[in-house]
NUSETOR-15272 format. One record per residue (C-alpha): residue in one letter; z negated, y negated, x negated. Coordinates in steps of 0.02 Angstrom, whole numbers, padded with zeros to 5 digits. Example, Ala and Ser with C-alpha at 12.3 -4.5 7.8 and 13.67 -1.06 7.14 Angstrom:
NUSETOR-15272
+--------+--------+--------+--------+
: residu :      Z :      Y :      X :
+--------+--------+--------+--------+
:      a : -00390 :  00225 : -00615 :
:      s : -00357 :  00053 : -00684 :
+--------+--------+--------+--------+
This chain:
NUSETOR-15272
+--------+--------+--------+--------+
: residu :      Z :      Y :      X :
+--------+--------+--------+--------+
:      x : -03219 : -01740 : -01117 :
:      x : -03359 : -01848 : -01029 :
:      x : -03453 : -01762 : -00880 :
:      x : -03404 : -01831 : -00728 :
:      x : -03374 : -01787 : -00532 :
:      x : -03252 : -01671 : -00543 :
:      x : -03267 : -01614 : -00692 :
:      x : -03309 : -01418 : -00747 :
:      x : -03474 : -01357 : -00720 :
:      x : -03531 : -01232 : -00850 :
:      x : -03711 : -01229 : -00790 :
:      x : -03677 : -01080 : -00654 :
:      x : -03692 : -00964 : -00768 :
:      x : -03782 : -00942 : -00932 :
:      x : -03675 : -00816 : -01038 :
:      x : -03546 : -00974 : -01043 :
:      x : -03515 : -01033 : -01208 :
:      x : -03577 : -01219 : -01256 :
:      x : -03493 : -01312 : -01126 :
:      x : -03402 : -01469 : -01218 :
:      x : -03339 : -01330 : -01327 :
:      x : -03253 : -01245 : -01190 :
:      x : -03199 : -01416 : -01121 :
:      x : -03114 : -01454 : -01275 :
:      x : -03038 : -01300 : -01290 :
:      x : -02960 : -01324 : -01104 :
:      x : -02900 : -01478 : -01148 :
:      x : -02790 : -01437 : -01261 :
:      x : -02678 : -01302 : -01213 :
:      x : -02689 : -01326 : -01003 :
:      x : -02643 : -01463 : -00864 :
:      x : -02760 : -01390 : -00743 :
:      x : -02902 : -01273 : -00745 :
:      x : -02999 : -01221 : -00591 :
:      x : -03181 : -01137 : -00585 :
:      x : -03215 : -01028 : -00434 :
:      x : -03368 : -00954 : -00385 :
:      x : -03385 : -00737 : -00335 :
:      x : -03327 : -00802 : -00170 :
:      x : -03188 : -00914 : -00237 :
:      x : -03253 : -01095 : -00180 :
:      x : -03197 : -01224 : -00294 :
:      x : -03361 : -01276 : -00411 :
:      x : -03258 : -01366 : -00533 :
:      x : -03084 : -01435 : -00579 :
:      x : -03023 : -01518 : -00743 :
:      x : -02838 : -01626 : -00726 :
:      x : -02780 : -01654 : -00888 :
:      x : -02766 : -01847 : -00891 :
:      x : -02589 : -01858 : -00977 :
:      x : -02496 : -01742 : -00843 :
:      x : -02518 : -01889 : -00702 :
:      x : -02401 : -01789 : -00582 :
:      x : -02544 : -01683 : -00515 :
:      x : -02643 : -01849 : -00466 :
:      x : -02827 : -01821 : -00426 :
:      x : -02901 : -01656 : -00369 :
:      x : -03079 : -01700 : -00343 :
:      x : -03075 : -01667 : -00152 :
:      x : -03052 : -01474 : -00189 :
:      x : -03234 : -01461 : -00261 :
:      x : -03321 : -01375 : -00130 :
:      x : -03177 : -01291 : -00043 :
:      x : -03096 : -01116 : -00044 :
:      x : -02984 : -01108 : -00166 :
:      x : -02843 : -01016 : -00051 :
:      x : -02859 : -01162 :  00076 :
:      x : -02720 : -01251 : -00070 :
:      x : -02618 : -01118 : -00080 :
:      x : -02451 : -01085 :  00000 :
:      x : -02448 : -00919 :  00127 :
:      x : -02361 : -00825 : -00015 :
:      x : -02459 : -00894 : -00131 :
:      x : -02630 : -00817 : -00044 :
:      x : -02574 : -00636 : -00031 :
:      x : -02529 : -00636 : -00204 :
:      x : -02683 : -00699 : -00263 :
:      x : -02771 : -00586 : -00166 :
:      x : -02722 : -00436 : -00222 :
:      x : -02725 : -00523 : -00418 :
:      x : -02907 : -00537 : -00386 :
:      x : -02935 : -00381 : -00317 :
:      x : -02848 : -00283 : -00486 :
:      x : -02975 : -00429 : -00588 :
:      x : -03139 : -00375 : -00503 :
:      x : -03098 : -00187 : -00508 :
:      x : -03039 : -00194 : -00689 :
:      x : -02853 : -00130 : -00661 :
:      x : -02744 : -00210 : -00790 :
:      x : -02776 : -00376 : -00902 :
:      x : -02838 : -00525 : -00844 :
:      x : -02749 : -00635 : -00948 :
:      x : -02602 : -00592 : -00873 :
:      x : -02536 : -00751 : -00795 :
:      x : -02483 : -00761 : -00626 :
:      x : -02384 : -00915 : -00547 :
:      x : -02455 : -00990 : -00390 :
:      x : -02385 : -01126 : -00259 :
:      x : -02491 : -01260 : -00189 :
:      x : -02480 : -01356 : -00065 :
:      x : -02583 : -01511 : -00029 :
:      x : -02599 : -01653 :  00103 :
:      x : -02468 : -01553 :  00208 :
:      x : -02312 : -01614 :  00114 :
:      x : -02357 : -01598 : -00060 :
:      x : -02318 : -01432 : -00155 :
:      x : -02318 : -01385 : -00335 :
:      x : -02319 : -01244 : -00431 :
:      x : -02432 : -01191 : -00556 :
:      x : -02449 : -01039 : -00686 :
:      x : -02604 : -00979 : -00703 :
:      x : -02707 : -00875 : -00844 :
:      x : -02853 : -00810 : -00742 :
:      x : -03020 : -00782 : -00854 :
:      x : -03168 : -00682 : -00790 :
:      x : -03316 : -00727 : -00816 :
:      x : -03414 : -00612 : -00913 :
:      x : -03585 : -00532 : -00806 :
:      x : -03518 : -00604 : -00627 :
:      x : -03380 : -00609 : -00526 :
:      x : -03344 : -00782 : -00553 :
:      x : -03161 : -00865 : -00639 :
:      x : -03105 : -00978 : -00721 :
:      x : -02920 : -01012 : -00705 :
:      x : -02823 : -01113 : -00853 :
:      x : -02651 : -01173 : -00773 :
:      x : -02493 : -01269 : -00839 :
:      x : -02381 : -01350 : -00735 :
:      x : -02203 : -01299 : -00671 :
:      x : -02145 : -01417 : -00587 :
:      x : -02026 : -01476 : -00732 :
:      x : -01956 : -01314 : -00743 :
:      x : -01958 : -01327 : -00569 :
:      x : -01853 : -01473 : -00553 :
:      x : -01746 : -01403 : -00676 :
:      x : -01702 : -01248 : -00585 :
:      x : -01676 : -01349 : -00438 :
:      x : -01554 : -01446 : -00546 :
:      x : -01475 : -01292 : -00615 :
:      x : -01435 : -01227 : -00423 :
:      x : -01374 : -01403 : -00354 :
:      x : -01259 : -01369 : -00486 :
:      x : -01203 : -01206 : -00459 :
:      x : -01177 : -01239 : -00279 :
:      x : -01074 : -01405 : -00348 :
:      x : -00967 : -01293 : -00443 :
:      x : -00932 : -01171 : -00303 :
:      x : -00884 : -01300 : -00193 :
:      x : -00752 : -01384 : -00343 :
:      x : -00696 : -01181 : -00356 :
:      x : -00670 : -01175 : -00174 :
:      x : -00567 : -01345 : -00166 :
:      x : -00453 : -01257 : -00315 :
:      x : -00423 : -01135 : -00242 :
:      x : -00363 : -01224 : -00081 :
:      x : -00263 : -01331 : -00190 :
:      x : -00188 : -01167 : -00259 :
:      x : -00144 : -01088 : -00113 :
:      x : -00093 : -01241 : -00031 :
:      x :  00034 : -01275 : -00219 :
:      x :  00102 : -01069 : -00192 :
:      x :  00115 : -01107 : -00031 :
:      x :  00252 : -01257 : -00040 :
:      x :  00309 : -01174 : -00166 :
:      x :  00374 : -01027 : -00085 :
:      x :  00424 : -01096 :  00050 :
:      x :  00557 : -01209 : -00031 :
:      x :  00738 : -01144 : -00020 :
:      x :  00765 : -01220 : -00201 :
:      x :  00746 : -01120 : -00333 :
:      x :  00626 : -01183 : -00463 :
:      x :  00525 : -01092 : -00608 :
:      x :  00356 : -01175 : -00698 :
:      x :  00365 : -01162 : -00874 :
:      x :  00243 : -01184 : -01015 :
:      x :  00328 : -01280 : -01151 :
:      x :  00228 : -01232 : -01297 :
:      x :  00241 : -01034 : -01256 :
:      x :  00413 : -01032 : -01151 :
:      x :  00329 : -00923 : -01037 :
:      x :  00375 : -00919 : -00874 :
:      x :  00210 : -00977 : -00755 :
:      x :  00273 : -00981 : -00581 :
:      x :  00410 : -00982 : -00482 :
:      x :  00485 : -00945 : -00317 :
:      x :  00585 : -00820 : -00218 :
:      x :  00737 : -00888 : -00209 :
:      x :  00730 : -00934 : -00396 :
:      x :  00711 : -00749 : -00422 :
:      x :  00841 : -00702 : -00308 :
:      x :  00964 : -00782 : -00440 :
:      x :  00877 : -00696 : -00593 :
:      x :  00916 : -00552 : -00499 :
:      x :  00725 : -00478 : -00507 :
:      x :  00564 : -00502 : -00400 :
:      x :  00434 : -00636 : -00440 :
:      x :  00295 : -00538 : -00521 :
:      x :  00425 : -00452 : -00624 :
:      x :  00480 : -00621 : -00712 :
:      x :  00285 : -00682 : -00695 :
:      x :  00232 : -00719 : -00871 :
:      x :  00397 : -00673 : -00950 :
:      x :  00477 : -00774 : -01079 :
:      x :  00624 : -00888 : -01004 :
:      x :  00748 : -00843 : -01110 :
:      x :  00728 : -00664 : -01072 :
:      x :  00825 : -00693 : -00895 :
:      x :  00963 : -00752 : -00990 :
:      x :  01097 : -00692 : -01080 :
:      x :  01124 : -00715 : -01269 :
:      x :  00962 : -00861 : -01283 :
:      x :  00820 : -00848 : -01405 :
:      x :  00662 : -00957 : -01362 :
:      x :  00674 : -01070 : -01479 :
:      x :  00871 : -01127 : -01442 :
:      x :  00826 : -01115 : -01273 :
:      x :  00688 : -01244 : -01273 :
:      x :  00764 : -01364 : -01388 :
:      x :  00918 : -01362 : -01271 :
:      x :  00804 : -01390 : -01115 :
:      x :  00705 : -01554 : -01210 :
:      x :  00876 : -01599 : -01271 :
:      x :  00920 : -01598 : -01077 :
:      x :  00762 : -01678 : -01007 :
:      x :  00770 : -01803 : -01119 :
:      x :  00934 : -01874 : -01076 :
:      x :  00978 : -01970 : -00923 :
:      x :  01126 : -01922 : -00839 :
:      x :  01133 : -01741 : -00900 :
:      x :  01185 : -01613 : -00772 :
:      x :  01072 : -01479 : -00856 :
:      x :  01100 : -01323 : -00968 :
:      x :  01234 : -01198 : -00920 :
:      x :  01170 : -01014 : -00935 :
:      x :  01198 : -00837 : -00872 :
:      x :  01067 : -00733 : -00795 :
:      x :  01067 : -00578 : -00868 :
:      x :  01000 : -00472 : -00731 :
:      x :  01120 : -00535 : -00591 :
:      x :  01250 : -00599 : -00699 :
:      x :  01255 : -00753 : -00609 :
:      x :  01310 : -00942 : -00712 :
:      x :  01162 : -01049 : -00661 :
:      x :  01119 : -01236 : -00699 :
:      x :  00949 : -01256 : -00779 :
:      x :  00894 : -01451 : -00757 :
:      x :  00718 : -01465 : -00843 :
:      x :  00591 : -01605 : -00809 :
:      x :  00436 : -01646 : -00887 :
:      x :  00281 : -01683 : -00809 :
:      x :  00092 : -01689 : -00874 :
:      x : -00060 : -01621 : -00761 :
:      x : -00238 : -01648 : -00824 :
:      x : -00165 : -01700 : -00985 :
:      x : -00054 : -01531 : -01020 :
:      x :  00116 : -01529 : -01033 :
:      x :  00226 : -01437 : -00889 :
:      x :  00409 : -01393 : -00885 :
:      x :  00484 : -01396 : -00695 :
:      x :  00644 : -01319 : -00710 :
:      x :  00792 : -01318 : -00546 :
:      x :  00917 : -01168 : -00555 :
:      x :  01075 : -01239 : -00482 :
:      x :  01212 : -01098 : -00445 :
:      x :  01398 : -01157 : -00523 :
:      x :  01565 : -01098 : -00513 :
:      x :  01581 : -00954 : -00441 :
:      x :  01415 : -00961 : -00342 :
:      x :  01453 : -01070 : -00222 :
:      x :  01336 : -01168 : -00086 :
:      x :  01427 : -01048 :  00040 :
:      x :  01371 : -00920 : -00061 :
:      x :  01187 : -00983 : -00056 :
:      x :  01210 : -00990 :  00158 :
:      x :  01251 : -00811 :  00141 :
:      x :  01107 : -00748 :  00057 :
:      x :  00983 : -00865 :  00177 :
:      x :  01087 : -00772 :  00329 :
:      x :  01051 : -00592 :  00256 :
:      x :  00864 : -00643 :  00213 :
:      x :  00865 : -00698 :  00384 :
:      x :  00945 : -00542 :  00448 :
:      x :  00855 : -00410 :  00357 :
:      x :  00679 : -00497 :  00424 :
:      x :  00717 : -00519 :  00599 :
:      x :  00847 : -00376 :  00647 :
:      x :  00781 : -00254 :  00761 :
:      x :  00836 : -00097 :  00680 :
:      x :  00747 : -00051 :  00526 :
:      x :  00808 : -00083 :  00378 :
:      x :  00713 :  00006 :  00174 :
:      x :  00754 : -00007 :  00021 :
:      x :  00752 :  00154 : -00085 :
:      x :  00767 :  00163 : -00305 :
:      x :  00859 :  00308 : -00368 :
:      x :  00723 :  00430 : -00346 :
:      x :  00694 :  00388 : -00142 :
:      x :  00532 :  00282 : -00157 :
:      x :  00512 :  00122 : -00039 :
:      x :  00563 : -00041 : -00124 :
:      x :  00560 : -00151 :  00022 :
:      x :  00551 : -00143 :  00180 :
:      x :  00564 : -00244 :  00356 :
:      x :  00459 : -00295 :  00506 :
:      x :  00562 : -00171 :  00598 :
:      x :  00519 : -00015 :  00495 :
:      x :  00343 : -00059 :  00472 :
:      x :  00318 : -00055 :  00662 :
:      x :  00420 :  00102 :  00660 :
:      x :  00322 :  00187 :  00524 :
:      x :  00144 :  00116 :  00607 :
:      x :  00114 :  00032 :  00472 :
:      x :  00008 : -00124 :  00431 :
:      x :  00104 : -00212 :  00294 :
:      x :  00218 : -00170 :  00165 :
:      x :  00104 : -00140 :  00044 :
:      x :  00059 :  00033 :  00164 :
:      x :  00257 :  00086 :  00129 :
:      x :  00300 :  00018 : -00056 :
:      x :  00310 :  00133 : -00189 :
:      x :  00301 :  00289 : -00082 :
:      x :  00429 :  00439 : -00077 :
:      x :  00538 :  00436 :  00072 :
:      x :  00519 :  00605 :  00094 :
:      x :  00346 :  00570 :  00164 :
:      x :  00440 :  00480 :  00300 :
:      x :  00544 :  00630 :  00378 :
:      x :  00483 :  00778 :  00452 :
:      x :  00612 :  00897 :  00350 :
:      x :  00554 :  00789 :  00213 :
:      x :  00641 :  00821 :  00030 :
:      x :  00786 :  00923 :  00111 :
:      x :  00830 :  00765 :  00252 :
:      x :  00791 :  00652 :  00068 :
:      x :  00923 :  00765 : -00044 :
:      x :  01033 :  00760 :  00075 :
:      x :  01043 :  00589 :  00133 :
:      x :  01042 :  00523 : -00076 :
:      x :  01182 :  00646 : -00138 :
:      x :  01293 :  00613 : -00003 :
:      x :  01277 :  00440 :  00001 :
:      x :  01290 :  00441 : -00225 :
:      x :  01451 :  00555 : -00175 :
:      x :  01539 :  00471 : -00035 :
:      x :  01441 :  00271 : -00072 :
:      x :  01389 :  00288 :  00121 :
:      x :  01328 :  00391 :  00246 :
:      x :  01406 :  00328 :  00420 :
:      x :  01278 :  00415 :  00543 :
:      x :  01138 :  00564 :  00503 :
:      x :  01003 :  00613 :  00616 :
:      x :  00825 :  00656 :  00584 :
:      x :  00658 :  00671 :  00659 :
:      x :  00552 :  00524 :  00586 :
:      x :  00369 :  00549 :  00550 :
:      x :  00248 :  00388 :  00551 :
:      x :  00108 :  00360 :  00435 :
:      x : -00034 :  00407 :  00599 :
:      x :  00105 :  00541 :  00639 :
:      x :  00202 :  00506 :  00787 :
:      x :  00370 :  00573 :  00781 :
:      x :  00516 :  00506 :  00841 :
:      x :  00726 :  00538 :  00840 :
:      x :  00794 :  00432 :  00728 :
:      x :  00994 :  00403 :  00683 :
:      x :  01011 :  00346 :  00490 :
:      x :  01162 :  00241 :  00384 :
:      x :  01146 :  00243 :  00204 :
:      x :  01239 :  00124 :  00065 :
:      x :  01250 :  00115 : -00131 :
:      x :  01209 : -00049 : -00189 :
:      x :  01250 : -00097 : -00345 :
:      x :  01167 : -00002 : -00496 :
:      x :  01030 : -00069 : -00600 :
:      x :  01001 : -00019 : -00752 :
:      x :  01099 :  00146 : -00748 :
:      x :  00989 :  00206 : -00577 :
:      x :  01092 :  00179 : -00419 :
:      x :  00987 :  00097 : -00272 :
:      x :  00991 :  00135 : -00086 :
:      x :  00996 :  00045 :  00090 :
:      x :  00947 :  00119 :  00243 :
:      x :  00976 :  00061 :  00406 :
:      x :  00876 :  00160 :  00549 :
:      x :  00888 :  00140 :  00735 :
:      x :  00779 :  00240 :  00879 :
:      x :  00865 :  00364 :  00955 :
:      x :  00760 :  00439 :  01074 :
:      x :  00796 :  00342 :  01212 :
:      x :  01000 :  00394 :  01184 :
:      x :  00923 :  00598 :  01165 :
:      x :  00836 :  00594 :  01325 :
:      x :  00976 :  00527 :  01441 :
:      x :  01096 :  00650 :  01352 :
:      x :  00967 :  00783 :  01387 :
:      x :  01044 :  00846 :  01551 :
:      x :  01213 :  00845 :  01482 :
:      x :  01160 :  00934 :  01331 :
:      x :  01183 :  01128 :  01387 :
:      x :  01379 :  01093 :  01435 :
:      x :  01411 :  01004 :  01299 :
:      x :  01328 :  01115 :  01174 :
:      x :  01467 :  01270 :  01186 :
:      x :  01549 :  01315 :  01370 :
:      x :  01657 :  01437 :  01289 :
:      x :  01492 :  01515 :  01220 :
:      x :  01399 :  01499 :  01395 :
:      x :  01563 :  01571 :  01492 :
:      x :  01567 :  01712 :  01390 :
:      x :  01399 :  01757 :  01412 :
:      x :  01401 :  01739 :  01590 :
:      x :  01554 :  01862 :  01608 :
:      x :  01450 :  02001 :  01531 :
:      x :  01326 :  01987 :  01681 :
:      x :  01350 :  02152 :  01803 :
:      x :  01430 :  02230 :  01645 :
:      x :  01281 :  02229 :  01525 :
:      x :  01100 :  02248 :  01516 :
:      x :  00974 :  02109 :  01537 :
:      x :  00929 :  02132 :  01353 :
:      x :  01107 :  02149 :  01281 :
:      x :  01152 :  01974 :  01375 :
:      x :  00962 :  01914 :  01280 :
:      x :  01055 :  01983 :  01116 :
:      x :  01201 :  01917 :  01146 :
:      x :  01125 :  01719 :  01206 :
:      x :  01021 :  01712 :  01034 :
:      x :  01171 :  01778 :  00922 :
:      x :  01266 :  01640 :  01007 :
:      x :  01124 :  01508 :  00963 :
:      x :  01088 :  01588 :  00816 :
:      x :  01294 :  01548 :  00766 :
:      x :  01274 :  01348 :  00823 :
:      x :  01132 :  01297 :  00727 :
:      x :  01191 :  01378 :  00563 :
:      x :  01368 :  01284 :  00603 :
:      x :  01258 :  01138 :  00623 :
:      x :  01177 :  01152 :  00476 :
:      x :  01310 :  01181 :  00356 :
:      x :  01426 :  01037 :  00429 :
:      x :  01241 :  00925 :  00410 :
:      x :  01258 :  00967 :  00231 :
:      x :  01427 :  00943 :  00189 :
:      x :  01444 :  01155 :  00189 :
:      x :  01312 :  01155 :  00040 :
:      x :  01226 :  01334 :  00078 :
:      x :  01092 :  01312 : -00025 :
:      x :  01019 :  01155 :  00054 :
:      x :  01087 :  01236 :  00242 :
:      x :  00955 :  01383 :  00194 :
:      x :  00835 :  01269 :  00132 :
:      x :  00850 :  01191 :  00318 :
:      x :  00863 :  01326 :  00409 :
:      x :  00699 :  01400 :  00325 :
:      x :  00792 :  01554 :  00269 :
:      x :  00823 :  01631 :  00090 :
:      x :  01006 :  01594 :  00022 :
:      x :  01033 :  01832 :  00041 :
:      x :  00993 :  01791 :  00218 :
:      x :  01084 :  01666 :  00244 :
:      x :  01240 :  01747 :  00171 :
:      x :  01211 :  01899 :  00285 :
:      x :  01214 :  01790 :  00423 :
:      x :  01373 :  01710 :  00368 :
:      x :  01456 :  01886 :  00354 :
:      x :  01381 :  01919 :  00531 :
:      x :  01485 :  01777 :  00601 :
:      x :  01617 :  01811 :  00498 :
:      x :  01596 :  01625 :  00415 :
:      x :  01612 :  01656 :  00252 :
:      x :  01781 :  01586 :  00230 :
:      x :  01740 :  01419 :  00341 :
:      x :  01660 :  01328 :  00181 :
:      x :  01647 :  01358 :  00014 :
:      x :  01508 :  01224 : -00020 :
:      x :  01378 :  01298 : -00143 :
+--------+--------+--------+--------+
């Protein structure tokens, strides 16, 4: 390298090596290297001639180094030098530094920082980053590309489930090559008889009777691929239902889909199809509230109504948890209300104290059904309305209407008995109703009456020979 303005000056100090042997060796493996002084003024800069980007640098001769640095930039290299000059650590560790230059220019630069042996002078070999700059740059435009084409799929997602759902036809998305089912809808699941993430991902020809895949699919291109055809005749096997399946094929991005329309036939009539829209309809918008229990008393579903009653956020607060937790008698007011209603198929009118999920009681009157058994495991429908308004109007009334007889023949004893034999004789009378209550609550079933009543079955039988009751039920 020819000595010119600008270029390195070996001659402040004489323990350098020959200097167009150092120059050389520069050249070779750097883009930039910068000699500073003990007070870190530029006294020489080499720009290696094939790396044009950095432009010329001759101006910087003369001037503090930090005066080209970014603000960052500065306090790093400060406390780089200070480690240098009081020996902590290696030197020749790099250490990547930001310039900036003619106020909009700024490039970054990695730099191997070699003392000077016998002064505090350095010389600092850099190579350039700005390619790997611009490459990183390049590698976040396009991860902030890609989360914006994520973002726009998922709209287009949510905006597909949404139509989707909200169509009153039944249709299911199938994938032709693994007849698995990919989507569908609720009302298409309403005539498999099952809910929508249960048939998610199932095989089609699992919802119908008597159908392997491969029939199934052959019938369904056979189908597809004729005009005219009304579509292929099946039998759900969880509702039982004769359906209409009328495939069509459609490509997307260059895959195949299978769009397939469940038409009910025969027997299930359009009427038939009003009717279930009307009870939908009903069982979301009905005051009273209305849950579905399985066989064991846990929440299947469950309305607007009862999730306001229960104070509770959404259904997914409610679903899958016992009934029980519901009442404040909880698995006795449960037992009861499922054996009598697996006994007698319905339960016209029982009362209980309801218990919300932040605690607040409240009276409430329950009906029960059996709907139809899946499975072998009966299922249950509760309707429950508010009582409490109907308990406190009835409140005054309640003391005549409880037992006059009862009252009257307390009321003669008074001049004739003590104060504490008419006490005696008022809670034996009380004492009397609420185990008559409690035995015609449970259908004269002693054991759950004691469960109730928060007595052992001896004491209730003592009781029951008290009253002479014995003989008024034989329920076990």
């Amino acid at each position: 390298m020819s000595k010119q303005e600008g270029s390195l000056d070996f001659s402040y100090t004489g323990k350098f090596p020959d200097p167009g042997t150092v120059e050389r060796i520069i050249e070779q493996p750097s883009d930039i290297a910068v000699f500073l002084d003990s007070d870190c003024v530029v006294r020489g800069i080499y720009v290696n001639p094939e790396n044009p980007a950095l432009g010329s640098l001759d101006h910087w001769v003369g001037r503090l180094f930090e005066g080209f640095l970014t603000e960052e930039s500065r306090a790093k290299f400060a406390r780089r030098l200070a480690d240098i000059r009081a020996e902590r650590g290696q030197s020749l560790r790099s250490i990547e530094l930001n310039h900036a230059d003619n106020a909009a220019w700024e490039f970054p630069v990695r730099y191997t920082p070699l003392r000077v042996e016998g002064s505090d002078a350095l010389l600092l070999v850099g190579r350039d980053m700005q390619p790997i700059a611009e490459i990183q740059q390049r590698l976040v435009n396009e991860q902030l590309l890609r989360e914006r084409d994520q973002q726009r799929v998922r709209a287009a997602e949510t905006f597909y489930r949404l139509v989707l759902e909200a169509s009153l036809t039944p249709l299911v998305i199938v994938d032709p090559e693994t007849a698995r089912i990919r989507e569908l809808n609720s009302a298409a699941a309403d005539l498999l008889g099952a809910k929508p993430e249960t048939l998610r991902g199932n095989a089609l020809n699992q919802s119908f009777d008597k159908l392997r895949r491969g029939e199934l699919m052959e019938a369904l291109q056979a189908t597809g691929g004729s005009e005219g055809a009304s579509g292929l005749e099946v039998v759900a096997r969880r509702s039982g239902k004769a359906l209409s399946v009328v495939p069509r094929y459609f490509r997307a991005a260059g895959e195949l889909g299978l769009l397939c329309r469940l038409v009910p036939i025969a027997g299930e009539s359009a009427d038939q199809s009003e009717i279930a829209q009307d009870l939908r309809a009903l069982f979301g918008n009905t005051s009273d509230a209305i849950v579905m229990l399985d066989s064991k008393g846990f929440v299947c579903e469950a309305n607007e109504s009862f999730l306001i009653l229960a104070d509770a956020a959404q259904l997914r607060d409610v679903r899958d948890r016992s009934f029980s937790d519901f009442l404040l008698r909880g698995e006795v007011d449960l037992k009861l209300l499922l054996d009598g209603t697996r006994r007698d198929g319905n339960m016209r009118s029982y009362v209980a104290q309801f218990r919300s999920i932040v605690g607040t009681r409240a009276s409430v009157d329950i009906s029960t059904a059996l709907l139809r058994p899946r499975k072998g495991e009966a299922e249950f429908g509760l309707i429950i309305r508010d009582s409490s308004e109907n308990e406190t109007a009835a409140e005054g009334h309640s003391n005549v209407m409880v037992s006059e007889d009862a009252i009257k023949s307390v009321m003669d004893l008074v001049g004739t008995a003590s104060l504490k034999e008419l006490v005696s004789a008022t809670s034996d009378v009380i004492e009397r109703m609420c185990i008559e209550t409690a035995l015609q609550l449970t259908s004269n079933n002693r054991v759950a009456a004691a469960e109730m009543l928060g007595l052992s079955r001896q004491s209730l039988y003592v009781k029951l020979r008290k009253y002479e009751m014995l003989s008024e039920g034989k329920g076990d």
